[in-house]
DSSP file (Angstrom, degrees, kcal/mol; ACC not computed):
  #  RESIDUE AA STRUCTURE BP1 BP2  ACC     N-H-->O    O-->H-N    N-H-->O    O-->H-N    TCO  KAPPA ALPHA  PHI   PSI    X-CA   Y-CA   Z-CA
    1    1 A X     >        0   0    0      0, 0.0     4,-1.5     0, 0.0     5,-0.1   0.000 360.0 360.0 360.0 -43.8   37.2   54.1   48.9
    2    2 A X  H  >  +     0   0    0      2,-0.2     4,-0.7     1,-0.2     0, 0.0   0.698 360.0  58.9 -87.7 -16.0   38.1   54.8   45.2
    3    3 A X  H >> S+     0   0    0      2,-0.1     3,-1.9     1,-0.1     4,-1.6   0.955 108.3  46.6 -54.6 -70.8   40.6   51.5   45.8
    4    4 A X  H 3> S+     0   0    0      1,-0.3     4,-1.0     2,-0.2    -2,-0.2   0.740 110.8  48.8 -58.5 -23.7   37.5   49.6   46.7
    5    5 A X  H 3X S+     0   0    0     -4,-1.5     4,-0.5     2,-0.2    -1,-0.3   0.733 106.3  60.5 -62.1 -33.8   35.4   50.7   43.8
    6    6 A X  H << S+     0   0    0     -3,-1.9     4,-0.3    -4,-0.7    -2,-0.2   0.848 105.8  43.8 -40.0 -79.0   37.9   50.0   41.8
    7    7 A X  H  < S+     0   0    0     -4,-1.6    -2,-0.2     2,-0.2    -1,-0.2   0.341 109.6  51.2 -35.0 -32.8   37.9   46.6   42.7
    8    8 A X  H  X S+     0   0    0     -4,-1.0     4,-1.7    -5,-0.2    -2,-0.2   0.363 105.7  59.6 -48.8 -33.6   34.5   45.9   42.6
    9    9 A X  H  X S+     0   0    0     -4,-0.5     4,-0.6     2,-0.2    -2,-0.2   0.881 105.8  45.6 -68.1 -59.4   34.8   47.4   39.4
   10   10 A X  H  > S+     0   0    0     -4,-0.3     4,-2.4     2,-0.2    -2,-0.1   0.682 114.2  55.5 -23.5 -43.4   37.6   44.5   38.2
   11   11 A X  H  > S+     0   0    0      2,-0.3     4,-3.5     1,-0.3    -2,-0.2   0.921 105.3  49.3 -75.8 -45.7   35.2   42.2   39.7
   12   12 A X  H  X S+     0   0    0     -4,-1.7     4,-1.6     1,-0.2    -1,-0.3   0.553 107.1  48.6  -2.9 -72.5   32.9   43.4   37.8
   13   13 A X  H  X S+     0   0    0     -4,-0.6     4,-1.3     2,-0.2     5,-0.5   0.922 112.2  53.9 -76.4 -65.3   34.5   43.3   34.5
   14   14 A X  H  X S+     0   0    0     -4,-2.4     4,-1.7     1,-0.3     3,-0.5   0.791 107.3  51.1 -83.4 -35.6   35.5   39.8   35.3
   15   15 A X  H  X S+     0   0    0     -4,-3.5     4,-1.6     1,-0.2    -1,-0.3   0.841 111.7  44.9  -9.2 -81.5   31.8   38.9   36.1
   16   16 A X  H  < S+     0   0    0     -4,-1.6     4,-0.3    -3,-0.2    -2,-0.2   0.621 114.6  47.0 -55.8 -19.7   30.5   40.2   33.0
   17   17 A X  H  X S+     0   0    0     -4,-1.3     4,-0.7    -3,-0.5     3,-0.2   0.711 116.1  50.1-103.6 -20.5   33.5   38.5   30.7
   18   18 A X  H  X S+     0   0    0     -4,-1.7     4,-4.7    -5,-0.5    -2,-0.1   0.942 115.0  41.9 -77.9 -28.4   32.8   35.0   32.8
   19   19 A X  H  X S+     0   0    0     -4,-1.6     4,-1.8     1,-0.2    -1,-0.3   0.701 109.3  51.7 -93.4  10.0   29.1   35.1   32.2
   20   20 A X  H  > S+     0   0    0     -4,-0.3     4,-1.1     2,-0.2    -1,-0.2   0.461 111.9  58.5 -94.9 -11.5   29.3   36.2   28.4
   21   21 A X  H >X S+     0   0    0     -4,-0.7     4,-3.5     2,-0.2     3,-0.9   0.939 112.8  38.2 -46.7 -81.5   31.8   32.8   28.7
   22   22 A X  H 3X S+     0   0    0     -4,-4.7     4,-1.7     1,-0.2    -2,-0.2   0.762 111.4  49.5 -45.5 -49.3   28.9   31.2   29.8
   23   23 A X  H 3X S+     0   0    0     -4,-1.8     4,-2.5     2,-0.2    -1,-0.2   0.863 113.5  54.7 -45.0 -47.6   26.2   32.8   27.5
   24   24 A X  H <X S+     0   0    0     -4,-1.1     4,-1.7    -3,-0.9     5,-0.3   0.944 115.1  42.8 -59.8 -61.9   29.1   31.7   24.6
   25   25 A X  H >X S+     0   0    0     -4,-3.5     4,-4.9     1,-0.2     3,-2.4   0.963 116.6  43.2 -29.3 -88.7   28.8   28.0   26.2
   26   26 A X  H 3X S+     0   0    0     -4,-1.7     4,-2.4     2,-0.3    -1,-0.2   0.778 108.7  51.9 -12.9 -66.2   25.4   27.9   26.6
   27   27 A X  H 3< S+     0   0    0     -4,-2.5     4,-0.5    -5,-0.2    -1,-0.2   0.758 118.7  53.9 -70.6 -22.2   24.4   29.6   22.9
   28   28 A X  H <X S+     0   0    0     -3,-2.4     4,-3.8    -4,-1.7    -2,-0.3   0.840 105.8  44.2 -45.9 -78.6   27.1   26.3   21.8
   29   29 A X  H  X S+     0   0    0     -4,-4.9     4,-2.6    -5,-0.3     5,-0.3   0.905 107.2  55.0 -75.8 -39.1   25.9   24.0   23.1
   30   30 A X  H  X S+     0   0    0     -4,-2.4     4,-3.4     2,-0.2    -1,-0.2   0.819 109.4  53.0  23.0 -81.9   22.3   24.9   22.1
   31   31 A X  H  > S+     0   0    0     -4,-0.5     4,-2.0     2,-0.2     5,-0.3   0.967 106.0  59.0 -45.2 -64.2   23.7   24.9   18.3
   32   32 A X  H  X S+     0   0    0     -4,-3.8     4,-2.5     1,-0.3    -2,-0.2   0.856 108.4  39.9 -36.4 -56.7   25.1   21.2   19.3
   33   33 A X  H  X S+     0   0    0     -4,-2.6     4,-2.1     2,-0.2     5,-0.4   0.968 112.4  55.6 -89.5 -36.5   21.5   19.6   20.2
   34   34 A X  H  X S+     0   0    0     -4,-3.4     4,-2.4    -5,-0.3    -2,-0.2   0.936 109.1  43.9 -72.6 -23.3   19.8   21.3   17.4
   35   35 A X  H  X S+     0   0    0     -4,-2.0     4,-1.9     2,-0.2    -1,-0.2   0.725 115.2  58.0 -52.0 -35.9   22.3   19.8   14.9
   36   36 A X  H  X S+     0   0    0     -4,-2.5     4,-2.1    -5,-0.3    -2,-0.2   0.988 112.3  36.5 -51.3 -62.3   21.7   16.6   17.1
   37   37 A X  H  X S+     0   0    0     -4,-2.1     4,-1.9     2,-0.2    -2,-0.2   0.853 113.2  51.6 -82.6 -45.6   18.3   16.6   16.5
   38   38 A X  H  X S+     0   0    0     -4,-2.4     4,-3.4    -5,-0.4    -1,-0.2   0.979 116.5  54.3 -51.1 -57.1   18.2   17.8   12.8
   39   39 A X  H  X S+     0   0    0     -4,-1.9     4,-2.3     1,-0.2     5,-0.2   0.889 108.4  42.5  33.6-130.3   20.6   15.0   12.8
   40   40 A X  H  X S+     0   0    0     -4,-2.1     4,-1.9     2,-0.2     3,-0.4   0.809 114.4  48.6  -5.8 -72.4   18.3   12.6   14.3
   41   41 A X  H  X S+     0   0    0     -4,-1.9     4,-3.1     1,-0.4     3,-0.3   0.894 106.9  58.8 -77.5 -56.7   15.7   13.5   12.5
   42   42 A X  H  X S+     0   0    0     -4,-3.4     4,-2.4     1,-0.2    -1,-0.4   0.783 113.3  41.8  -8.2 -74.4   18.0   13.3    9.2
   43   43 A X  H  X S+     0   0    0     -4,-2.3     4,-3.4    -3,-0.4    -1,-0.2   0.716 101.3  60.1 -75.0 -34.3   18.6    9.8   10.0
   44   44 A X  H  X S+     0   0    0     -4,-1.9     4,-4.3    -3,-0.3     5,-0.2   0.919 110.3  48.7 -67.3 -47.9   15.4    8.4   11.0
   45   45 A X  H  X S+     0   0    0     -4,-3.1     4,-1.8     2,-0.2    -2,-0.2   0.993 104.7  55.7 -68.7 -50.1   14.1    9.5    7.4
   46   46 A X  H >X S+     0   0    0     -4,-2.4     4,-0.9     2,-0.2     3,-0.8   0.929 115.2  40.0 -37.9 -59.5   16.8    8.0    5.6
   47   47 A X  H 3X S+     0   0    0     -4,-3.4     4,-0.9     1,-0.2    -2,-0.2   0.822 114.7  53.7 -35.7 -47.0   15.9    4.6    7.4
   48   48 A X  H 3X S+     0   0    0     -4,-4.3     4,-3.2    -3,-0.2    -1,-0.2   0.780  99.8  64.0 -46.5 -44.1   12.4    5.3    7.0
   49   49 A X  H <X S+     0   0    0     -4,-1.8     4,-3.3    -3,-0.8    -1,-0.2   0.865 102.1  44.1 -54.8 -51.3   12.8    5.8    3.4
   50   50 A X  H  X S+     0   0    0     -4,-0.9     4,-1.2     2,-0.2    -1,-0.2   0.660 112.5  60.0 -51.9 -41.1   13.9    2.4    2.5
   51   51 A X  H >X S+     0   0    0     -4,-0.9     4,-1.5     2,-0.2     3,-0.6   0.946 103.2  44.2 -11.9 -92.3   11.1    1.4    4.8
   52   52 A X  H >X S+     0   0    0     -4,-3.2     4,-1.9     2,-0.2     3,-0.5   0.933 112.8  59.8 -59.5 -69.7    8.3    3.1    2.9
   53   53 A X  H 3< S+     0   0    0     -4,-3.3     4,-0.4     1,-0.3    -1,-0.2   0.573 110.2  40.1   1.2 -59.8   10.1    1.5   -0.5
   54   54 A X  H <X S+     0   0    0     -4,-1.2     4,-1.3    -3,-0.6    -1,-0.3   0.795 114.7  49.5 -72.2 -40.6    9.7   -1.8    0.5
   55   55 A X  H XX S+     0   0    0     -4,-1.5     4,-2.3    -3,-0.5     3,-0.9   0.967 113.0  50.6 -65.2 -35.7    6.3   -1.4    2.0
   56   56 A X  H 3X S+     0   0    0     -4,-1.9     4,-1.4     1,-0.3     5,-0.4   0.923 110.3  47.3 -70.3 -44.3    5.3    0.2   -1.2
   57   57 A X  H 34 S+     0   0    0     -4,-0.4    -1,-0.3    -5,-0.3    -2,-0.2   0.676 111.1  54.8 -82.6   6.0    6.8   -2.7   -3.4
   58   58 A X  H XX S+     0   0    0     -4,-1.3     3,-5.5    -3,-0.9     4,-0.8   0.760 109.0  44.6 -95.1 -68.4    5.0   -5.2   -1.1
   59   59 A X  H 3X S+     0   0    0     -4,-2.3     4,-0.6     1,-0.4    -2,-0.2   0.556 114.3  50.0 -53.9 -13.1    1.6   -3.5   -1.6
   60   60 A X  H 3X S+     0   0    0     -4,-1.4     4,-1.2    -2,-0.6    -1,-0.4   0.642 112.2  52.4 -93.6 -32.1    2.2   -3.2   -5.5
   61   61 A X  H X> S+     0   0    0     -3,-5.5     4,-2.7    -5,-0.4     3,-1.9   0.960 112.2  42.9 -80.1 -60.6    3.1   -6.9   -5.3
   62   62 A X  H 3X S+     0   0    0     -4,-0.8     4,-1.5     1,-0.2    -1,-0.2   0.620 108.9  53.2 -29.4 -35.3    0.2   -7.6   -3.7
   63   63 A X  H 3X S+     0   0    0     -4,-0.6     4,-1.5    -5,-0.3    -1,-0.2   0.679 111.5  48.1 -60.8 -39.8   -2.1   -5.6   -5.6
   64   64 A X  H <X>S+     0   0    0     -3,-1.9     4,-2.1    -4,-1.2     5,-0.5   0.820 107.1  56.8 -85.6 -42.8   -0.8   -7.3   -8.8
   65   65 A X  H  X5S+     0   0    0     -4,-2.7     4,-4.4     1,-0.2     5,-0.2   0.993 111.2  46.9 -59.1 -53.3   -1.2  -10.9   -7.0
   66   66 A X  H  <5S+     0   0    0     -4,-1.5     5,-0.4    -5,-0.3     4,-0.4   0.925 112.3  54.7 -63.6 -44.7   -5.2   -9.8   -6.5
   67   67 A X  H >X5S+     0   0    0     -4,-1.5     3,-1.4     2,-0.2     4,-0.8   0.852 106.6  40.5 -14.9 -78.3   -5.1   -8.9   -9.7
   68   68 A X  H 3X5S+     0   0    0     -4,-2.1     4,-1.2     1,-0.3    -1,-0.2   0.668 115.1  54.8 -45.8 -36.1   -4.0  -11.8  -11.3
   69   69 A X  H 3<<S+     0   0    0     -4,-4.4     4,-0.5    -5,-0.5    -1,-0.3   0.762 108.4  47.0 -82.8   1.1   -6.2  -13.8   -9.1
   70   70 A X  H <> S+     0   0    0     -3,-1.4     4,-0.6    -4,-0.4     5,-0.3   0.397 109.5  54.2-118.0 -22.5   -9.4  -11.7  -10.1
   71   71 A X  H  X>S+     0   0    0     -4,-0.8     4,-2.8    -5,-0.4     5,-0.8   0.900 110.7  54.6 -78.7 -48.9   -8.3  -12.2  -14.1
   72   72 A X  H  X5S+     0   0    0     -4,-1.2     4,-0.6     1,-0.3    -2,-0.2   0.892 112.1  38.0 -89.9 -22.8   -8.3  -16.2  -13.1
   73   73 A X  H  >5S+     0   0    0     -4,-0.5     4,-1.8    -5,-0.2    -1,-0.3   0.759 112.6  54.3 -65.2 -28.3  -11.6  -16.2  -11.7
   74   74 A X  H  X5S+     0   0    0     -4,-0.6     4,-3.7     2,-0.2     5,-0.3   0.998 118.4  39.6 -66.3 -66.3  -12.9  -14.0  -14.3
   75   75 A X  H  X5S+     0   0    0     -4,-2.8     4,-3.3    -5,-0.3     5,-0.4   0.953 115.3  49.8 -31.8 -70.2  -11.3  -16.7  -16.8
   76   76 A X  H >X<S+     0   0    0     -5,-0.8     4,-2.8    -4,-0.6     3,-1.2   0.943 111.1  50.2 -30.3 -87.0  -12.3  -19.5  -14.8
   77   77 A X  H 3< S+     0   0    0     -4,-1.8     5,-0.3     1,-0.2    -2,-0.2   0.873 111.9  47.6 -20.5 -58.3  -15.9  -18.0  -14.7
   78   78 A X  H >X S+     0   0    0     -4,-3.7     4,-2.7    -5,-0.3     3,-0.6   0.858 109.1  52.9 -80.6 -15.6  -16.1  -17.5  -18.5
   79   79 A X  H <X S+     0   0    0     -4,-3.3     4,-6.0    -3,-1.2     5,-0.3   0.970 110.3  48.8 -58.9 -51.8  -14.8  -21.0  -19.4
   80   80 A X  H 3< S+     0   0    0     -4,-2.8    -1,-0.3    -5,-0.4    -2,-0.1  -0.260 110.2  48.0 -80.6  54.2  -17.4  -22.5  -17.3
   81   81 A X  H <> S+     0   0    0     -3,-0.6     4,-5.0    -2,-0.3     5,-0.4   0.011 113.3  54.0-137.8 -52.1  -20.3  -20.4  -18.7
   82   82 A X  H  X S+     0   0    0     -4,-2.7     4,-0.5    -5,-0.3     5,-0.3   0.934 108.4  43.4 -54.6 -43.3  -18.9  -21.4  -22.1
   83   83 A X  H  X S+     0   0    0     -4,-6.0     4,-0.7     2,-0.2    -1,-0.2   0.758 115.3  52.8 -84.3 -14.4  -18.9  -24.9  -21.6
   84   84 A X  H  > S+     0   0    0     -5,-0.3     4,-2.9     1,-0.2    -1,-0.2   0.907 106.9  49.8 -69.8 -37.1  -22.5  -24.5  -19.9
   85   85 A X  H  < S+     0   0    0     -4,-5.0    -2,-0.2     2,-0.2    -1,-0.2   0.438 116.7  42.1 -82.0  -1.3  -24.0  -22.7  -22.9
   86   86 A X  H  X S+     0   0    0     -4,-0.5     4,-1.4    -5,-0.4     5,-0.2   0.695 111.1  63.2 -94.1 -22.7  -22.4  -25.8  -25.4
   87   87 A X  H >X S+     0   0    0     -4,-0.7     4,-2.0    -5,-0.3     3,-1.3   0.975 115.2  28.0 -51.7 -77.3  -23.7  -28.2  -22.5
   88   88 A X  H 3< S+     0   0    0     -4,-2.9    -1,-0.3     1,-0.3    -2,-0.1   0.342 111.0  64.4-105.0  38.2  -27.1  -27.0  -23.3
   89   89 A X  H 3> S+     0   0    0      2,-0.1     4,-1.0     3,-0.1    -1,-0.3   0.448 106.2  47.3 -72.1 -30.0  -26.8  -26.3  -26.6
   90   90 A X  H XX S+     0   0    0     -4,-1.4     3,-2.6    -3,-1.3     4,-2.4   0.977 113.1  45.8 -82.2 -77.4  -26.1  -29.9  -27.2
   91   91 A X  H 3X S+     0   0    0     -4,-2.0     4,-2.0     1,-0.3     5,-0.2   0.778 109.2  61.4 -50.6 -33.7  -29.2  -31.2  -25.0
   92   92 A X  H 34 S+     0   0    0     -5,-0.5    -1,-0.3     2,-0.2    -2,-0.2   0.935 110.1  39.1 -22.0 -60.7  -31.3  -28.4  -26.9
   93   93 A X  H X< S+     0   0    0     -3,-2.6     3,-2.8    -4,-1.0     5,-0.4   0.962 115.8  51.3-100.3 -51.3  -30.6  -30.1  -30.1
   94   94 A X  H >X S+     0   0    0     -4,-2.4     4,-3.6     1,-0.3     3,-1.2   0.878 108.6  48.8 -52.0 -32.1  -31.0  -33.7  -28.6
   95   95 A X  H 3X S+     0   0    0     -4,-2.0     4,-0.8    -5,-0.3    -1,-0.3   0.518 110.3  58.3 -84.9  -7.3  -34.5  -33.1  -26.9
   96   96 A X  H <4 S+     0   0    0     -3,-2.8    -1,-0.2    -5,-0.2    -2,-0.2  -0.018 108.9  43.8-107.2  36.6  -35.4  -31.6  -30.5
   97   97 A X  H <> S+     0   0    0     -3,-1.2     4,-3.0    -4,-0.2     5,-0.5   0.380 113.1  47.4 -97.8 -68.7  -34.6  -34.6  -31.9
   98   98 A X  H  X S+     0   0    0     -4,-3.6     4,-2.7    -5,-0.4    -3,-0.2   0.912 115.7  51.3 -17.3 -62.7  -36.3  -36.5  -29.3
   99   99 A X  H  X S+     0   0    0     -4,-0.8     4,-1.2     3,-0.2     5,-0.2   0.966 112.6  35.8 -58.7 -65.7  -39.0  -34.2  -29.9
  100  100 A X  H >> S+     0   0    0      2,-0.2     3,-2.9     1,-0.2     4,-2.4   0.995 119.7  54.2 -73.0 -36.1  -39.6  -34.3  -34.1
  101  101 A X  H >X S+     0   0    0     -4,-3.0     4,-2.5     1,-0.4     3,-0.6   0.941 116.1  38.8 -33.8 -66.5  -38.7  -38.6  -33.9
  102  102 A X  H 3X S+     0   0    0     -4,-2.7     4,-0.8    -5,-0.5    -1,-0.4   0.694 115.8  54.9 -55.5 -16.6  -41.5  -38.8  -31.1
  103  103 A X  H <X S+     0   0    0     -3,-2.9     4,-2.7    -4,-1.2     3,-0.3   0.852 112.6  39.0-102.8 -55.9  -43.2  -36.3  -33.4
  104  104 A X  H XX S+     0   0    0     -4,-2.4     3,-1.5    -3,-0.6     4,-1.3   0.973 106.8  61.1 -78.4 -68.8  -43.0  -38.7  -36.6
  105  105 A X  H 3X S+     0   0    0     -4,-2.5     4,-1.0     1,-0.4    -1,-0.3   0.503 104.9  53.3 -66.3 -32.3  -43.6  -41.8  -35.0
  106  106 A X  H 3< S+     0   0    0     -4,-0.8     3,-0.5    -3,-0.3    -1,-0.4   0.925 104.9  49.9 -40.7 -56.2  -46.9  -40.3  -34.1
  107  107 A X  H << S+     0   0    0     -4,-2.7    -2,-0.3    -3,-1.5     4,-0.2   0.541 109.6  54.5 -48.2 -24.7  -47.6  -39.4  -37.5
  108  108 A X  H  X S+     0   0    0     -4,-1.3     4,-2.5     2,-0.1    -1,-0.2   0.740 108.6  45.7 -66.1 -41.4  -46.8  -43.0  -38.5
  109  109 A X  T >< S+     0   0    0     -4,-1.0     2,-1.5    -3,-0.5     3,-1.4   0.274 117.4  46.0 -82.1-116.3  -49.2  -44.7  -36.1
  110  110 A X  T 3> S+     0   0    0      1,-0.3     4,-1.6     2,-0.2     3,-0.5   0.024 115.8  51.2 -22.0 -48.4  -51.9  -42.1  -37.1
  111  111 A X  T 34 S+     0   0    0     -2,-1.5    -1,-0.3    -5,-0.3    -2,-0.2   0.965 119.6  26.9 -50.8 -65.3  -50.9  -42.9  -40.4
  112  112 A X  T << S+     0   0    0     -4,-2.5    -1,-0.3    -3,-1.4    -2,-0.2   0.308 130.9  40.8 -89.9   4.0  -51.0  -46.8  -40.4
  113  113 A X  T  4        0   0    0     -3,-0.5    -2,-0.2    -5,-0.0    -1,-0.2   0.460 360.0 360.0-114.0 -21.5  -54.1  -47.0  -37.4
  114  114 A X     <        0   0    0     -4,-1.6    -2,-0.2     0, 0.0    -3,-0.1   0.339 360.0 360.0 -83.7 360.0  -55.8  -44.1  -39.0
């Protein structure tokens, strides 16, 4: 009897040291995929980074293109406003030419029927 306890006892022992093996494994491999995954994760942002960089210096280029293109209508715009207000600054002055000539030429026939 105290043989077989004994044994069982061995068995025991050998039980306990295989599954704290196993626990050891286990607790390993564990470590393994979360350093895989930190990893991962690690890698994906570096890629990402370069990513986001680019995307960012297209949207700054872009921004600067709308820019430029809003400065050249604005330009545009103020040329052609200028050259409307000399437009009819010039016809102003000719239709008050128009105006006092036809003005005098009355005042001549009045003059000479009158």
């Amino acid at each position: 009897h105290y043989q077989n306890q004994r044994v069982n006892g061995v068995a025991h022992q050998q039980m306990m040291a295989q599954r704290r093996q196993q626990e050891q494994e286990h607790a390993a491999l564990l470590g393994y995929v979360d350093r895989s995954q930190k990893l991962q994760t690690a890698a994906k942002i570096e890629t990402s980074v370069p990513q986001r960089r680019r995307m960012a210096q297209m949207m700054k280029a872009e921004a600067e293109e709308r820019l430029k293109e809003a400065e050249a209508v604005r330009k545009r715009d103020l040329r052609r406003r200028d050259l409307e207000f000399s437009t009819n600054e010039v016809l102003v002055s000719a239709l008050e030419r128009e105006q006092a000539e036809n003005q005098r030429k009355e005042r001549e026939i009045l003059r000479i029927c009158g």
